[in-house]
C-alpha positions as CSV (number, residue, x, y, z in Angstrom):
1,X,78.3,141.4,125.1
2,X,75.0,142.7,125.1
3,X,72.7,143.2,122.2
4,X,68.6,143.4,121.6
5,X,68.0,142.9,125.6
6,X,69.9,139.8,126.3
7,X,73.3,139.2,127.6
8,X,76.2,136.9,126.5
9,X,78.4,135.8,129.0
10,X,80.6,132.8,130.1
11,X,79.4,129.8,131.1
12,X,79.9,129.0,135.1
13,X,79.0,125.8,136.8
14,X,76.0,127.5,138.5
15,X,74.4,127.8,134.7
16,X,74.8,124.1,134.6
17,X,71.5,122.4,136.2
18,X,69.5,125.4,133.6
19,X,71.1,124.3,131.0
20,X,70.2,120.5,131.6
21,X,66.7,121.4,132.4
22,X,66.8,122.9,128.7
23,X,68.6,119.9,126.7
24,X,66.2,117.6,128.6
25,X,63.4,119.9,127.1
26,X,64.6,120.0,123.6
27,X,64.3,116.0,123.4
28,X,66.6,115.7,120.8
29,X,68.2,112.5,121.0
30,X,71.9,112.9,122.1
31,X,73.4,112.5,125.6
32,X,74.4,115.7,127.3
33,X,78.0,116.3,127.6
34,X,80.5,117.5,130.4
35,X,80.4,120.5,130.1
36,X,83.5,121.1,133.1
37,X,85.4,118.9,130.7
38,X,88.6,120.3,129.2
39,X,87.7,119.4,125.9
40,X,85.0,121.8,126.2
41,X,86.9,124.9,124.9
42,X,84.3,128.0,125.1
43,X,81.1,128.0,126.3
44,X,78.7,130.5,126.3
45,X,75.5,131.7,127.9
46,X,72.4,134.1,126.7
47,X,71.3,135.9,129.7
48,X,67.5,137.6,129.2
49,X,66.4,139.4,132.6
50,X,68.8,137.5,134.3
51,X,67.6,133.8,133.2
52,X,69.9,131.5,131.1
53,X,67.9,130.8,127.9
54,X,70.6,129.4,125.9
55,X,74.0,128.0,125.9
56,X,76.5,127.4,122.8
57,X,80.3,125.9,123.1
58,X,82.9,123.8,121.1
59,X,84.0,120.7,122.0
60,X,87.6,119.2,120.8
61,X,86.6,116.5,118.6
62,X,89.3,114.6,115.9
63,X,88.5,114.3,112.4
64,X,90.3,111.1,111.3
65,X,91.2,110.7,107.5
66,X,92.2,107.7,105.7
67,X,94.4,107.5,102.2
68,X,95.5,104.5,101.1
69,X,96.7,103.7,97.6
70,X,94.4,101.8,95.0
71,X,97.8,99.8,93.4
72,X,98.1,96.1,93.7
73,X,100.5,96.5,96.5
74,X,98.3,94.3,98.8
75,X,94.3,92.0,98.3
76,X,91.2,93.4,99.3
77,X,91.7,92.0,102.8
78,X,95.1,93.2,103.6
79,X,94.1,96.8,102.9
80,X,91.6,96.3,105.3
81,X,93.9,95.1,107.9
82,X,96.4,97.9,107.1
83,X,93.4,100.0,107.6
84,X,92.5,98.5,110.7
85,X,95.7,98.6,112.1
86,X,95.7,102.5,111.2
87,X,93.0,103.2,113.3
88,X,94.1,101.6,116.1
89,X,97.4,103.5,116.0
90,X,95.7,107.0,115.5
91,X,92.6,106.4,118.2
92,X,95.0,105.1,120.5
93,X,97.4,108.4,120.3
94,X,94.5,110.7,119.9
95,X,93.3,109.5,123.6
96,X,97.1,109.8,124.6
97,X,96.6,113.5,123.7
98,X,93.4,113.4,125.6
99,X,91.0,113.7,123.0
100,X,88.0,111.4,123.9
101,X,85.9,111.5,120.4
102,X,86.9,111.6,116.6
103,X,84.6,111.5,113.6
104,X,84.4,110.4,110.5
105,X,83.0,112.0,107.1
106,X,82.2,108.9,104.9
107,X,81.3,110.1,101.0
108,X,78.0,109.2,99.5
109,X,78.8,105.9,97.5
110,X,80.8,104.0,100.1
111,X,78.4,102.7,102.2
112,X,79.8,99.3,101.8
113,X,83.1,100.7,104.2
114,X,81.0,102.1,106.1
115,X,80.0,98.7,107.3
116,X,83.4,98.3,107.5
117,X,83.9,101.1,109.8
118,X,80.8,99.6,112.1
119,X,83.2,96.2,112.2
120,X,85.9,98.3,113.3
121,X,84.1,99.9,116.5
122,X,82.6,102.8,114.6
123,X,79.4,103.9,115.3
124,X,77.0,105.8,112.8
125,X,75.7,109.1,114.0
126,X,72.3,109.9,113.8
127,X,71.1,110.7,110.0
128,X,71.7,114.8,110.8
129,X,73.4,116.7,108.2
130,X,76.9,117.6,109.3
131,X,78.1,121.3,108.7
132,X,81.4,122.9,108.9
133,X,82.4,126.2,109.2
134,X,86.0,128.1,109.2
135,X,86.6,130.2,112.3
136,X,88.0,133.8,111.1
């Protein structure tokens, strides 16, 4: 694709030490990822007079969920235990499958779980909005 004097192509491993020069020179705080993973589904270059400028990809990430009935079926602490037990079972078969990472969306007003969640092994993310967007 070429459009407005630059150039979008696939990424190759030879784009790969540009690309770190230009993460390392963004400073934002987040660790670069393997990009010859297999998780990394597409990535792209932009090409302007034959220099990478920019790169853009998707990584495979989970998106766990959690439902679990407010009825008196069980205390406070066994639903946290069922809950517990839960994610354990869904982490563990999600890196079965080979997916490595898996987020989770936490409304505004739970915060209390979500000290829960950091009990469990979750860790917060930094405090950047998170987007979504539907592919077609």
């Amino acid at each position: 694709m070429e459009s407005q004097g630059f150039q979008i192509r696939d990424f190759t491993l030879s784009d790969l030490e540009r690309i770190k020069e230009i993460h390392e020179a963004s400073e934002l705080d987040y660790r670069f990822p393997d990009l010859a993973g297999p998780l990394f589904l597409v990535k792209k270059v932009l090409e302007r007079d034959g220099c990478v400028e920019a790169c853009g990809g998707a990584y495979l990430q989970a998106e766990a969920y959690v439902w679990i009935s407010r009825g008196q079926w069980a205390t406070p602490a066994e639903k946290l235990a069922a809950i517990q037990a839960l994610d354990e079972a869904v982490l563990h078969e999600l890196w079965l499958k080979g997916v490595d990472c898996c987020c989770l969306r936490l409304p505004p007003g739970m915060e209390r779980f979500g000290e829960r969640l950091e009990e469990m092994g979750w860790t917060r993310d930094r405090e950047w909005a998170t987007y979504s967007k539907e592919t077609r």
